[in-house]
N, C-alpha and C positions, 0 to 999 in steps of 0.2 A: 806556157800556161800550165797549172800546175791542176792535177785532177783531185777530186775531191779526197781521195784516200789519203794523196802525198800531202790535200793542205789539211787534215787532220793529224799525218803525224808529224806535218812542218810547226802547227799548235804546237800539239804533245811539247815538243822538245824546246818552246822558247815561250812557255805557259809562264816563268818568271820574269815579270818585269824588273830591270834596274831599279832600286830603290828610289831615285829623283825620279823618277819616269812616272804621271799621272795613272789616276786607273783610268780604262779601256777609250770611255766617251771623249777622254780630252787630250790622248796624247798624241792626234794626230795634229790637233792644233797649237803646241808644244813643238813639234819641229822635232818627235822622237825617232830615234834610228829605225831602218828597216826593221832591225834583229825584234823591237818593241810592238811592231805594227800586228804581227800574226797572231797577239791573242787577244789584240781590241777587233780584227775582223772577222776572228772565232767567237768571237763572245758576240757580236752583233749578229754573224749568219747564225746563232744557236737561237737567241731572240727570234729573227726572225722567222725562223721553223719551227720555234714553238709556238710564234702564235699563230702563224700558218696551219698548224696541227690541228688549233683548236684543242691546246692542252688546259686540262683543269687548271687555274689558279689561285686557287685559297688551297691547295695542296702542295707537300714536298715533291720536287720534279729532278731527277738526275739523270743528267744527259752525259753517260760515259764514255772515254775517248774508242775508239776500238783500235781492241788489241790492248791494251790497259788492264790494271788489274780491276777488278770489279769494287775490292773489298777496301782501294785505297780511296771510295769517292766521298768526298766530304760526308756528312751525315749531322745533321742538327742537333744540337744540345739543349737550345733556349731558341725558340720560333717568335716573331714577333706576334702579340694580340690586341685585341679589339680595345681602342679605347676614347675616351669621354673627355673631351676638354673641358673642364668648368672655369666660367667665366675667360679670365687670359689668363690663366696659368698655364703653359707649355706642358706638352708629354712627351715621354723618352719612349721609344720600341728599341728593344735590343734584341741583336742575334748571336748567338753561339754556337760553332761548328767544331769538328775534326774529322780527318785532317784537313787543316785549312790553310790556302797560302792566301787567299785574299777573301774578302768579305765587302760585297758593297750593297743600299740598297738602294733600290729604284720603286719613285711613286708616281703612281698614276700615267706609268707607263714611261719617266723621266728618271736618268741614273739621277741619283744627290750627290753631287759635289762633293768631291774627297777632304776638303776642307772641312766638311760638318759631321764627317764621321769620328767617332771617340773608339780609338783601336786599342786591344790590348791583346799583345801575345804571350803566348802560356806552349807548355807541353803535358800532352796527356800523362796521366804517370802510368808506367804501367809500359805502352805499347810507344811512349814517345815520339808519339805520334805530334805534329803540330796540331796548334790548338788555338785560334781567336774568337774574340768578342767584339762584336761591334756597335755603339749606340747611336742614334741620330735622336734630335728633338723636335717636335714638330710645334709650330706656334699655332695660335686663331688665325692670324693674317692666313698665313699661306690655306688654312682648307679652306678660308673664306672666299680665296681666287677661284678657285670650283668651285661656289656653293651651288644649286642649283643645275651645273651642269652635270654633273657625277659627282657622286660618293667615294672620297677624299680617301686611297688606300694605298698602302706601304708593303716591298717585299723583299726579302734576300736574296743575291746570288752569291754562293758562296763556292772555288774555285781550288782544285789540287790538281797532283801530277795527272790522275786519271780522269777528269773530267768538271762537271760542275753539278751545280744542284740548288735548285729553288726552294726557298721555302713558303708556308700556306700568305696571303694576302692578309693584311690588320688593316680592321676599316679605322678610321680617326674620324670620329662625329665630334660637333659641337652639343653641350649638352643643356637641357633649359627645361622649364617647366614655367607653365603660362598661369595666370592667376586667378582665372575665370572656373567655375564649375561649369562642365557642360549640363549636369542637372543636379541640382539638391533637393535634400530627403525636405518634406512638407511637415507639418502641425495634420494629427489625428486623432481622434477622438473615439475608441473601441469598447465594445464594450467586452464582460468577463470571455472568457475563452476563445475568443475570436481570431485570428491570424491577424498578422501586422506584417506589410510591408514597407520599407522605405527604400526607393530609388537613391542611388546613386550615383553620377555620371563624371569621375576626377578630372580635371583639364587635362590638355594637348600635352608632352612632353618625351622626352631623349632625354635617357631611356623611358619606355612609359609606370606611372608611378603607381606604385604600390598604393592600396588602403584599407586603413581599419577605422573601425568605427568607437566611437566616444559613447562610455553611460554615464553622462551626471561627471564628467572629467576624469571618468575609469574603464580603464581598456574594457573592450567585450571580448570573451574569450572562447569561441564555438566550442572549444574542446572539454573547457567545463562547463557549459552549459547548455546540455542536448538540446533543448527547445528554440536554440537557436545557430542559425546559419546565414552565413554568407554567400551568397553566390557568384557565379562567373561573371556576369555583369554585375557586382561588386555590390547590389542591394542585399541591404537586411532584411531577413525574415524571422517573424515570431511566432511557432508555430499556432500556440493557445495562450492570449493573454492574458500575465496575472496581474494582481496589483500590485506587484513588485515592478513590472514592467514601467510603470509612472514613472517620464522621466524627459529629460532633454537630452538626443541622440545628436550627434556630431561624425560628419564624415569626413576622414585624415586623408588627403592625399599626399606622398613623399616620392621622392626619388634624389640621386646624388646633390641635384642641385640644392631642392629648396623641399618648403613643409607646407600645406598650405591647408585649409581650415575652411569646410562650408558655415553653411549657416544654423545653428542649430535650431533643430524639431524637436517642438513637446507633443510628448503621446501621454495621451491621459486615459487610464483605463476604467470605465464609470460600472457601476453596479446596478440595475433596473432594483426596484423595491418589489419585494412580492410577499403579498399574505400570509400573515402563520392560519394555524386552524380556528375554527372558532373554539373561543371558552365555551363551557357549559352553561346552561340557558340560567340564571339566580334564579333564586327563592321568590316566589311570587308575592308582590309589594301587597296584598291583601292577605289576609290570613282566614277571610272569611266572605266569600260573592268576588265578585270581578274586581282586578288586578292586572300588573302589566311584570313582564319579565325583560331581560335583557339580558345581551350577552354581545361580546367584544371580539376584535381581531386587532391585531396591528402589524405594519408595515413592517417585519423584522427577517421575513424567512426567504430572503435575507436583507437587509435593510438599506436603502439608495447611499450609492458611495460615489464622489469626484463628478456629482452632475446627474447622477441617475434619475432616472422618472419617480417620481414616486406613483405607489398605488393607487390604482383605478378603483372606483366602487369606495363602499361605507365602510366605516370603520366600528358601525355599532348597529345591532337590529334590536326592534321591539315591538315585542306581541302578545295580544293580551292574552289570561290565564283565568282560571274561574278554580276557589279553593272553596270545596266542600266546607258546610258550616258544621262544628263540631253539634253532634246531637246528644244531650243527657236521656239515660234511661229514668223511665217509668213503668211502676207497678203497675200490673192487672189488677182486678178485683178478687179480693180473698175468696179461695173456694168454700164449700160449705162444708161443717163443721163434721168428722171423721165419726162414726158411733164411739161410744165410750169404750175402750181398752179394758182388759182384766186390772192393769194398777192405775185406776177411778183418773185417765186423762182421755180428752178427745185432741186433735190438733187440725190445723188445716194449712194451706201455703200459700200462696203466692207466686209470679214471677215477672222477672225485670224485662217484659215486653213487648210494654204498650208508652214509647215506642221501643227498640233494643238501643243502645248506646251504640253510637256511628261516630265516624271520623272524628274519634276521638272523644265522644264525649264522655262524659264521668258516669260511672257505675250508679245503681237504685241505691240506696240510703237507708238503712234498717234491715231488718231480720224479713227472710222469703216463707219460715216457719212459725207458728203459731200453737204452743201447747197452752192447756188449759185443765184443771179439778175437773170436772164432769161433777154435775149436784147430785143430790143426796137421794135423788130419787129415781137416777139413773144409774147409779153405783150400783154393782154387784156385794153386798156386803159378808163377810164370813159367816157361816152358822151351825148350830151344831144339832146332830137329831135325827130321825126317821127321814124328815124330807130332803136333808143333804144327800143321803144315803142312796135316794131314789133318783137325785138329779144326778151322783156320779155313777152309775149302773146307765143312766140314759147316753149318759156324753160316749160312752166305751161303746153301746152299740153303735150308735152315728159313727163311730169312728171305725169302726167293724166296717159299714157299709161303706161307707167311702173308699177303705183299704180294695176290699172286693170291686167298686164299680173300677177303680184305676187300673185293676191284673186286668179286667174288662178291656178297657181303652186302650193299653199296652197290645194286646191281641188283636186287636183292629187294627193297629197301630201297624203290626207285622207282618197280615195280611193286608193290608194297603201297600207296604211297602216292597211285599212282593209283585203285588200287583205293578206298582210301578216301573220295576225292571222289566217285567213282561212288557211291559206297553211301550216303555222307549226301544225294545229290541223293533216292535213293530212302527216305527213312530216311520215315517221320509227324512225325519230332520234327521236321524241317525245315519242314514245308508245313505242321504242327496251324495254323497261327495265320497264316498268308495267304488269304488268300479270291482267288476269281477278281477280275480286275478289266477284262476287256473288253476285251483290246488284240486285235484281230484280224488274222490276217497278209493280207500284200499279193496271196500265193501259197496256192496250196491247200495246196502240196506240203511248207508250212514244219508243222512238227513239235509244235513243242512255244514253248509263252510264256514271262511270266516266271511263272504261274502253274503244277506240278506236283502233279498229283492224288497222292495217298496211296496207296501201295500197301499197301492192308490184309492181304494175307497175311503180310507181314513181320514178325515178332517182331521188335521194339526194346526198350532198357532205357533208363532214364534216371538214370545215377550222379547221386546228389548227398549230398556229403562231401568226403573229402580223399580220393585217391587216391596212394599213396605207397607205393616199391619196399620192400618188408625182403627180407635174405637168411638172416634166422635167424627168422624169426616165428613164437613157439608158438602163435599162436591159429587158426583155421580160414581157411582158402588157398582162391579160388576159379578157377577156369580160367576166361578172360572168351573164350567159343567162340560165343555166338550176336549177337557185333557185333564191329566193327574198329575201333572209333573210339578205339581207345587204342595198335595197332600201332605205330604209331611211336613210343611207348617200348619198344619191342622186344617180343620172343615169351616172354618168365619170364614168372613166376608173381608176381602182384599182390595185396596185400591191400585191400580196400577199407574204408574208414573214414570215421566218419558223424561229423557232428561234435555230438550231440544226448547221446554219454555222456557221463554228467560225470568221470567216471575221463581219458576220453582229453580231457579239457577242462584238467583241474588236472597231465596231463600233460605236454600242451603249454604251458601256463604254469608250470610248473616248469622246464620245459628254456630258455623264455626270460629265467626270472628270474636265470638263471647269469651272465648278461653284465648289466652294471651298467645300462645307459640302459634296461633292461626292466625294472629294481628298482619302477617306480611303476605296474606294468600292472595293473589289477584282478584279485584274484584269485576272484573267480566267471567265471561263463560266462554268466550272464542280459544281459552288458551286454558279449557278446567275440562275436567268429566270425572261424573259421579255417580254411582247407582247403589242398589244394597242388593245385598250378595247373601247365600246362606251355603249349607254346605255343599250345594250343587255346584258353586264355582262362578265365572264369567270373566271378561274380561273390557279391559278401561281402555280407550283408544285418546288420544287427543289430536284429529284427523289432521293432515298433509304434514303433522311433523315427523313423524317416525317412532312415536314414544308411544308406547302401550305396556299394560299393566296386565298380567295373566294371574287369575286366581286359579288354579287347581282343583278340581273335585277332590273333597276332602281337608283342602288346606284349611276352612272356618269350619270351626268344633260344631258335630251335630248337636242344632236345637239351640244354635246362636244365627243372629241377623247381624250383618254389621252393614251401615252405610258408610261405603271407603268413597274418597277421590283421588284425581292423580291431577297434577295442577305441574303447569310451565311456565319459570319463573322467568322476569326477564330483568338482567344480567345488574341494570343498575338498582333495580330493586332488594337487590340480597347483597352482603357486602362478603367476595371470598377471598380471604388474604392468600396469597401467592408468595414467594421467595425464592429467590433463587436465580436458576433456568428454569421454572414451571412457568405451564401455561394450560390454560381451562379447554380442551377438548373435546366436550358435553356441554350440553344445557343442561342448567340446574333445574331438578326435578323434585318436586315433594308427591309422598304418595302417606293418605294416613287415616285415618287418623291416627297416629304412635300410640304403643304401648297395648293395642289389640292384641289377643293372643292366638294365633297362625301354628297347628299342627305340623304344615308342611309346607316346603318356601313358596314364592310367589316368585315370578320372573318379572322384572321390571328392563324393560327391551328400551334403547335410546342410541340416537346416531353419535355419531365422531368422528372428529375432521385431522384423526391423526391419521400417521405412515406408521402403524407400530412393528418394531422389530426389537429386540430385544438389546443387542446393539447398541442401540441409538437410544431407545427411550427406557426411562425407570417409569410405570405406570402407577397409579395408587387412586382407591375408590374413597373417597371422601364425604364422610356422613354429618350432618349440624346436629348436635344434642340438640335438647333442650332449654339449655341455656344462652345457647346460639353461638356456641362457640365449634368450631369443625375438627376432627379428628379424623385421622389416615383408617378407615375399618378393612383395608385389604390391599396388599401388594400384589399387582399379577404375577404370575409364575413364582409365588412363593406361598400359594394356596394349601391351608391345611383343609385335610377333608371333614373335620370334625368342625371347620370355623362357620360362626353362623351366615357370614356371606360366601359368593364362589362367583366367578365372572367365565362367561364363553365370548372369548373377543376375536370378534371378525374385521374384515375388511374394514368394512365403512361403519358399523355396529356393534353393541355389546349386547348381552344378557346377563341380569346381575340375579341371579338367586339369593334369596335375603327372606329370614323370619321375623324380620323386625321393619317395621313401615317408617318411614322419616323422611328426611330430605336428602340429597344425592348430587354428584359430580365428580366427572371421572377428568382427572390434574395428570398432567405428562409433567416430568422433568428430563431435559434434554441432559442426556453421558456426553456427546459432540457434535458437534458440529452440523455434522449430516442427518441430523433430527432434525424430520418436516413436518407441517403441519399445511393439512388442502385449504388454500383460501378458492372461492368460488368467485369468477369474475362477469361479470353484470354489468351491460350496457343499455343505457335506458334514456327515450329523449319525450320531446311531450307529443301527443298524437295531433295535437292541432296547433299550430305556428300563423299569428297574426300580426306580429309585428315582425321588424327588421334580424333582433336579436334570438338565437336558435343555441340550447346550452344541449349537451353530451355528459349526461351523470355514469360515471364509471363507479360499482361497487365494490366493493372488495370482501367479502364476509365467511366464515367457516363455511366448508362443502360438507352444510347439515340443513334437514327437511324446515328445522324449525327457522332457522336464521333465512332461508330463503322464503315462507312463508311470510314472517316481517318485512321484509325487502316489497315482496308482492302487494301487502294491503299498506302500504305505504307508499308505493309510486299509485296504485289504485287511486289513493286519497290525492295525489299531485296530478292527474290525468296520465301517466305517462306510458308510453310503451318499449318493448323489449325491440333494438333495431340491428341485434345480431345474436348467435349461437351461442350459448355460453359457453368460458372453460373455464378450465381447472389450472391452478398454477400450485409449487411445490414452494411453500417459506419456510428456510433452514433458519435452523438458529446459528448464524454468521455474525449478527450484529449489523447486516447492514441492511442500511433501505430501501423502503420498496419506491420504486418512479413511473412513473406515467408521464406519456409525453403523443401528441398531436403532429401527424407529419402528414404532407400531400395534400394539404386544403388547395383546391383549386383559387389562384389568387385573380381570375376575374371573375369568378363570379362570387365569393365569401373572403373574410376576410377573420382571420382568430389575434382574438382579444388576449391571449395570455403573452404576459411582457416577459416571460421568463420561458427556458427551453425546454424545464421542464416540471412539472409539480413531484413532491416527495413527500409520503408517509413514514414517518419515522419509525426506526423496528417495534420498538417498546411499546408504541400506539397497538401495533398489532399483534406481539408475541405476548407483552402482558395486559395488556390492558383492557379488563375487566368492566370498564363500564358500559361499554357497546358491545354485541356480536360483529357489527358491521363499519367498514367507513366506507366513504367517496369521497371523490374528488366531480368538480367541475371541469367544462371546457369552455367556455362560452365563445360562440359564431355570431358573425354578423355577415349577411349576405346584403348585397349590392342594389338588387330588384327583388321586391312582393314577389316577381315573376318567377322567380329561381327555386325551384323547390326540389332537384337533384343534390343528392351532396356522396359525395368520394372521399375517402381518406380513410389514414390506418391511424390508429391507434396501439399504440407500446404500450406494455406494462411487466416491468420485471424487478426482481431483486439487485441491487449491484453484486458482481461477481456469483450470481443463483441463477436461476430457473427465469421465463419469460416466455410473454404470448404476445401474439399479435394480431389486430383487429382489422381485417380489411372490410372498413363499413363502403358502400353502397346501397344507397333507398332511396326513395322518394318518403320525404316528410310530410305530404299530406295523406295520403292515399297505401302505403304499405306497411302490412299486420301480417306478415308472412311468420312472423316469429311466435305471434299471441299462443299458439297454441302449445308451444316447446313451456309454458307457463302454466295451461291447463290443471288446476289442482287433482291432486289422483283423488279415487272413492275412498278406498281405506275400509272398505266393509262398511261404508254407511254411516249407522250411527255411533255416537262415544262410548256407548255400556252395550253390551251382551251380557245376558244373564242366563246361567242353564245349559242345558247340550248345544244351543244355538250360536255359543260363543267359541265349540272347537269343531275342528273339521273330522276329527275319527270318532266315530257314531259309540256311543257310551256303552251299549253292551260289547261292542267287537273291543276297543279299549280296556274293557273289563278282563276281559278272554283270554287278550293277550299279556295284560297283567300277571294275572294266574297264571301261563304258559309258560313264561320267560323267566320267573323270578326265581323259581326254583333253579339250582345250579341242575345240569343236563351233563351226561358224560358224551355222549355224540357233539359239543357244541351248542344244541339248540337252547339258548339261553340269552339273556339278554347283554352280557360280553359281544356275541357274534353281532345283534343287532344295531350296539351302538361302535362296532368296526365295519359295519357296512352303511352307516349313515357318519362314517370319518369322525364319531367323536371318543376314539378310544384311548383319545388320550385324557378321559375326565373317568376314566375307570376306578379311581380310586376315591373321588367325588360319589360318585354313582353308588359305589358296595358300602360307604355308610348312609345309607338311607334306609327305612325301613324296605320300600319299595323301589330299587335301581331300575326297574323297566319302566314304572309309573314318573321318574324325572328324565328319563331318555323321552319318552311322549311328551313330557309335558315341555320341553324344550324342543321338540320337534316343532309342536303348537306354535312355541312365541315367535320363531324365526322364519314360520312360512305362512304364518296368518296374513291376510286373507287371501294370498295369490299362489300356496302350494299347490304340488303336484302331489295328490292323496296315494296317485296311482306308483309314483318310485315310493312312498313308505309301503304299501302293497306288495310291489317286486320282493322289496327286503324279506316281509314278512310270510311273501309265499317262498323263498329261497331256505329259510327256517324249517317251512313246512316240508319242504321234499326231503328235508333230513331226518324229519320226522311224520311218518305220516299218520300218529295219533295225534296228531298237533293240532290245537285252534278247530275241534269240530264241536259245534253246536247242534246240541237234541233239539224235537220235536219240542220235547217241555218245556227248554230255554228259550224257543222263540215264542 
C-alpha cells in the first residue's frame, strides 16, 4: 500500500499519458496499463478533495504536486465565460493554459469526452514553455437535460509536471424574452407644468432586457433633456410639462434575443384659459343724462389649448353712467352807468354769470364792457376866464389835502403795525408750542429769553379758512375787535370763510374753471384746498395725503391778497408722457393760480414711492406749462443755487421750493436694474358674506398717503374691510412680473375658483403705466356651508426673480375688524387752510429774533451755517447763502417737514446750543415783549 506522499510522487513521475491512452475518466475502461492508471486516480482523489474542501468554483484553483516547482503550474491564458444560447445555435467556451500538458473540461460536475474537445498545441515563445487550447461546444439539447434541475456550467482542468489547476465556472443559459409587458405606460391627460409619470414594466427574459423609451418614434434621451428621466424601475418621468411634451410615448424592451414594443401612450398637455385684464370702461353711450358703458376681457392670459377649460365668468360688464349736460353762459344784467370821465365817456360791464359756462358749454356772446359820449349836459366842457382859474386853484387844494390826510393814514398805518408785533409777541398762539429751553442770562437784569410765557388772560382766535374782503356781501359780516392780526388789511369789515363748505368749494372751482389752464382742476373738494393768504403767510394741507403747500411770511408782496389752491390730481385725468425707464413716483400736483408773483419760495411738500439713491435713479421735477405740455424744471443733485426751483428729498418725501406756482411731478428714470419703486400691498374682503361665494381683493399701489386714501374710500364704497397688515414690497426695474398666487385653502371646508396657479400683473402695467395709481387682482372662494365662516390661507405676492411677501390670512369673515383701525385716517392738523401765525409752529416773534440773530455771518459760529448742521441739512448750504434771508429758508423748511407732529422742543435744543456760544444771543427786551 503506497502512502500518500509516495502516491503523489508515483503522480508526479507518470503525469504523461501515452498518446492513445484516454484522458483520466475513461482509461480505466480502455483496458490501460498500470504505468496510465496513476494520473486518472490522482486527478479523481484531487477532485474529490476539492470538493470535499468546499473549494471556491467560479475561480482559478491550483493543486501543486509537492515538492514540485511551484512556478511550473499551469496558469490560464483564456478562462471560459458566461454565455447565451439563442434560439439552437450552439456555443463554444474555450481554455488556454501554460504550461500545459493536458487540458480537459468537466460540466456540471461530468469530465466531456475527449472526443469533443478541439485541441491545439503551441509553445510559449519566450520561455517555451508548452502551451494548449482547448474548445468544446455546448448545444440547446444538452443544458435542456438539466433545465430546471441546475444551472447548466462548464470548467477547465488543466494539467503539468508540477501539478494542476482549475479554472472559474461558465454558466451556459438558454436565452429568450417573452412577449407580454408586465405593465404598459397609460393615456394622460396633464395639464401646463405638471409632472408626468409613465410606468413601465418590460417582460420576463435571459438576460433581463434593456429599455428606452419612444417620443413620436424618436429616441428620448435623459442626457439632453434635463426635465426628464428614467428611472430604476424603468418609468418615465417629466418633471414640468410643456406643450412640447404632446405626444405618443412608447416603451422598448431588448435584449440578445428579440425587441419588443408596448403599447403606445398619448399624453396630451391642455392649457386652462384664464382672463386677461379688463379694458378700460368706453366713452359713455350718452353724451348728455344717463348712458351705459362697457368694457371687456378675454380668455387669452393665456388662452385654452389641447382640451383646456375655458374661462369661468363674463366676458363683458355693463354699467350705467350719467354725463353732465354741457351748460352755455349767460350774462348778468348791465351795471349802472359809470359818472362821466374827463374825455365826455361813461361805461358800465357785465359778466358771463348767470349761469357760468359748465361742462363744456360755450362762452357769453358779445362785449362784457359798455363805453358810451356822456351828453352835453354832463360833459365837462373847456373854458377860458376868471372862472377856470378859480376852479384849478381849488382842484390843487383838494389835492393838497388828500396828499396830507394819506402821510396821516401811513402813520397810523405804522403805529398799528407796531402794535401788531407787540401783540403776537403776547398772543398763546405764538408761545403754544415752544417750551422753555434753558438759555440763562449773563445779567440778572436781562428780561426776558427766547422763551415767552403765555399770557393767559388774553383772548386769542385762531382763523383758519380763507379770509377775503367783499364790499357787497349778503351773508353775515363779522367786526374782528378782540385781535389785530389782520390790521394791515385795513380797518372795513371782513367776511371770513372756511373752506369745509362745499357750496363755497364748487364756487371757487367754478370761478377758476373760467380760464381755460383750470378746465382739468377736479371738480370736488375731497381732493382741493383753498384759502387767501396775504403777507402773513399760511399753509394748504390736502389731509390723509401727505401734500401740503407752505406760504412763508413774507413770500406774498405786502398789500396783495391772493386766493391760491393746491388741488390732487388723479392720474387718468392729466395725461404725463413717460419714455424710456421712467416711471411717475408722485402724485401730480397743481398749486396756483400761475404767474402770481411770490417774493420768496413757497414749499410744496408731497410723498414718493421711490428707493432713491443716486446709483440707481436719475430724478427729475416735472413742471406742465401752460400750454400743457411738460418740461424737466430740475434735476436732483444737479441743483444750481440761483435756479428758481430746489428740492430736499427724503426717504418717503420731497420738498420742492419753487417761485412759480403750476402743476408738478417728480418722474425717476431707472440707470439699472436695482432701481425700486415701494408698491404698498392691500388685502381687503367684504365685511359681510351672504351668499356661498367669498372674493380676497389684493392691491397693489404706490407706498404713497394719496394712493392709499383712494384705495380706502373706494373699498368704503364696496363695503369692504382690511383682513391683514399691510406691507411693503420692493419693484425693480427687471422687466419682470409681478404674481400672486392663493395656497392652503382648506379643501373641506372652501373651495378656490381660480383655474390657473397663478394670476400675473404685467411689469409695464405697473412701472409705466400712468393711468391708475393702483391695480388688484381677485381671488374668488367658494365655501361648502353658510356655516363656515373661518378661513386660513396664505397668500404670495412677488416679482419673478425680485422681492416678495407673504400673507398668512386667518379671520373669521363675519365678526373680525381687528385691522380697521391700522386704516384710521390721520388729523393732519385738521383743516385744509391755516392762515396767519396759526399755520406755523415757531411763534412769529421768537422766528423773527432768530432771523435777525443768525443771518449775520458770526466769527464764533453762531450763525445760521451751524444751525442748519445741526438740523443735518448742510448740505443745502449753498441753496441757503443765496437767498436774501438763509435762516428764514432753514425755518421755513423746518415748518414744512414737521408740520403738524414736530418736536418744537429739538429746534429749541439747536437754538439754545447757539446760544451758549453766544450769550448775547436771542434776548428779548421789556419793550419787545
Amino acid at each position: 500500500m503506497l502512502s500518500g506522499a509516495g502516491l503523489w510522487a508515483r503522480g508526479a513521475r507518470t503525469l504523461l499519458p501515452a498518446p492513445s491512452c484516454p484522458h483520466p475518466p475513461a482509461r480505466l475502461a480502455m483496458g490501460c496499463s498500470p504505468r496510465g492508471l496513476w494520473p486518472a486516480l490522482l486527478a479523481l482523489v484531487l477532485a474529490v478533495r476539492l470538493r470535499a474542501s468546499g473549494a471556491q468554483q467560479s475561480a482559478t484553483v491550483a493543486n501543486p504536486v509537492p515538492g514540485a516547482n511551484p512556478d511550473l503550474l499551469p496558469h490560464f491564458l483564456v478562462e471560459p465565460e458566461d454565455v447565451y444560447i439563442v434560439k439552437n445555435k450552439p456555443v463554444t467556451l474555450t481554455c488556454k493554459a501554460s504550461p500545459a500538458t493536458q487540458i480537459y473540461f468537466k460540466c456540471n460536475g461530468e469530465w466531456v469526452h475527449q472526443g469533443d474537445h478541439i485541441t491545439e498545441h503551441s509553445t510559449e515563445k519566450g520561455s517555451g514553455l508548452p502551451m494548449m487550447e482547448v474548445r468544446i461546444n455546448i448545444s440547446r439539447q444538452q443544458v435542456e437535460k438539466v433545465f430546471g434541475l441546475e444551472e447548466y456550467w462548464c470548467q477547465c482542468v488543466a494539467w503539468s509536471s508540477s501539478g494542476t489547476t482549475k479554472s472559474q465556472k461558465a454558466y451556459v443559459r438558454i436565452a429568450y424574452l417573452r412577449k407580454n409587458f408586465e405593465q404598459e405606460p397609460l393615456a394622460k391627460e396633464v395639464s401646463l407644468e405638471q409632472g408626468i409619470i409613465l410606468p413601465c414594466r418590460p417582460p420576463e427574459g435571459i438576460p433581463p432586457a434593456e429599455v428606452e423609451w419612444l417620443r413620436n418614434e424618436d429616441l428620448v434621451d435623459p442626457s439632453l433633456d434635463p426635465n426628464v428621466y428614467v428611472t430604476r424601475e424603468h418609468s418615465l418621468v417629466v418633471r414640468q410639462a410643456r406643450l412640447a411634451d404632446t405626444a405618443n410615448y412608447t416603451c422598448v424592451a431588448k435584449n440578445i434575443v428579440a425587441r419588443r414594443r408596448s403599447s403606445s401612450a398619448s399624453v396630451t398637455v391642455y392649457v386652462n384659459g384664464g382672463w386677461s385684464t379688463w379694458t378700460e370702461w368706453s366713452a359713455c353711450s350718452a353724451t348728455c343724462g344717463r348712458g351705459w358703458q362697457k368694457r371687456s376681457r378675454s380668455c387669452t392670459n393665456p388662452a385654452p389649448l389641447n382640451g383646456g377649460s375655458f374661462c369661468e365668468g363674463q366676458s363683458g360688464q355693463k354699467t350705467a353712467c350719467a354725463t353732465l349736460c354741457p351748460v352755455d353762459g349767460g350774462w348778468t344784467e348791465w351795471s349802472k352807468w359809470s359818472a362821466c370821465a374827463l374825455d365826455c365817456t361813461r361805461w358800465r360791464s357785465r359778466e358771463c354769470s348767470e349761469p357760468p359756462p359748465r361742462n363744456g358749454g360755450e362762452e357769453c356772446q358779445g362785449a362784457d364792457l359798455d363805453t358810451r359820449n356822456c351828453t352835453s349836459d354832463l360833459c365837462i366842457h373847456t373854458a377860458s376866464g376868471p372862472e377856470d382859474v378859480a376852479l384849478y386853484v381849488g382842484l390843487i387844494a383838494v389835492a393838497v389835502c388828500l396828499v396830507l390826510l394819506l402821510l396821516v393814514l401811513i402813520l397810523v398805518y405804522c403805529r398799528k403795525k407796531e402794535g401788531l408785533d407787540s401783540d403776537v409777541a403776547d398772543s398763546s398762539i405764538l408761545t403754544s408750542g415752544f417750551q422753555p429751553v434753558s438759555i440763562k442770562p449773563t445779567k440778572a437784569d436781562n428780561s426776558h429769553l427766547l422763551t415767552i410765557q403765555p399770557d393767559l388772560s388774553t383772548t386769542t382766535t385762531t382763523y383758519q379758512g380763507t379770509l377775503c374782503p367783499r364790499q357787497e356781501s349778503s351773508g353775515p359780516k363779522f367786526q374782528l375787535t378782540n385781535g389785530h392780526l389782520l390790521s394791515p388789511l385795513g380797518s372795513g369789515r371782513h367776511t371770513l370763510h372756511h373752506s369745509s363748505p362745499a357750496s363755497e368749494a364748487e364756487d371757487f372751482v367754478a370761478r377758476l374753471s373760467t380760464q381755460n389752464y383750470f378746465r382739468s382742476l377736479p371738480r370736488g373738494a375731497s381732493n382741493m384746498a383753498y384759502g387767501t393768504f396775504n403777507f402773513l403767510g399760511g399753509r394748504l394741507m390736502i389731509p390723509n395725503t401727505g401734500i401740503s403747500l407752505l406760504i412763508p411770511p413774507d413770500a406774498i408782496p405786502r398789500g396783495k391778497i391772493y386766493e391760491i389752491y393746491l388741488t390732487l390730481h388723479k392720474q387718468e385725468d392729466v395725461r404725463l408722457p413717460l419714455a424710456g425707464c421712467q416711471t411717475l413716483l408722485s402724485p401730480i400736483i397743481s398749486c396756483g393760480p400761475p404767474g402770481v408773483l411770490l417774493t420768496r419760495p413757497v414749499i410744496l411738500s408731497m410723498d414718493h414711492c421711490g428707493e432713491p439713491s443716486p446709483e440707481n435713479w436719475s430724478l427729475r421735477l416735472k413742471k406742465q406749462s401752460c400750454e400743457g405740455t411738460w418740461e424737466d424744471v430740475l434735476h436732483l443733485g444737479e441743483e444750481s443755487p440761483a435756479h428758481l426751483y430746489y428740492c430736499q428729498l427724503e426717504a418717503r418725501a420731497c420738498h420742492v421750493f419753487t417761485e412759480q406756482l403750476g402743476r408738478f411731478a417728480l418722474v425717476g428714470e431707472a440707470l439699472s436694474s436695482a432701481a425700486a419703486k415701494r408698491l404698498k400691498l392691500l388685502l381687503f374682503a367684504p365685511t359681510a358674506c351672504t351668499s356661498l361665494e367669498y372674493t380676497i381683493r389684493v392691491y397693489c399701489l404706490h407706498d404713497t398717503h394719496d394712493a392709499l386714501k383712494e384705495v380706502i374710500q373706494l373699498e368704503k364704497q364696496m363695503g369692504g374691510q382690511l383682513i391683514e397688515e399691510p406691507r411693503v414690497l420692493h419693484f425693480k426695474d427687471s422687466y419682470h412680473n409681478l404674481r400672486l398666487s392663493i395656497h392652503d385653502v382648506p379643501s373641506s371646508l372652501w373651495k378656490s375658483k381660480l383655474l390657473v396657479s397663478y394670476q400675473e400683473i404685467p411689469f409695464y402695467h405697473i412701472w409705466n403705466g400712468g393711468a391708475q395709481q393702483f391695480l388688484h387682482c381677485t381671488f374668488a372662494l367658494e365655501r361648502f356651508s353658510p356655516s363656515t365662516t373661518d378661513l386660513a390661507c396664505k397668500i404670495w405676492v412677488w416679482q419673478v426673480e425680485g422681492d416678495g411677501q407673504s400673507f398668512n390670512v386667518n379671520f373669521n369673515i363675519n365678526k373680525d375688524t381687528r385691522f380697521a383701525e391700522l386704516l384710521a385716517p390721520d388729523n393732519e392738523g385738521g383743516v385744509p387752510a391755516l392762515v396767519g401765525p396759526s399755520a406755523f409752529k415757531i411763534p412769529f416773534l421768537i422766528r423773527q429774533k432768530i432771523i435777525s440773530s443768525l443771518d449775520p455771518p458770526c466769527g464764533r459760529g453762531a450763525d445760521w451755517r451751524t444751525l442748519a448742521q445741526k438740523l443735518h441739512l448742510d448740505s443745502h448750504l449753498g441753496f441757503f447763502a443765496s437767498k436774501a434771508s438763509p435762516t428764514a429758508m432753514i425755518l421755513n423748511l423746518w415748518e414744512a417737514r414737521h408740520f403738524p407732529h414736530g418736536n418744537l422742543s429739538q429746534l429749541a435744543a439747536a437754538v439754545a446750543d447757539l446760544g451758549k456760544q453766544d450769550t448775547a444771543l436771542f434776548m428779548v427786551s421789556e419793550a419787545e415783549c
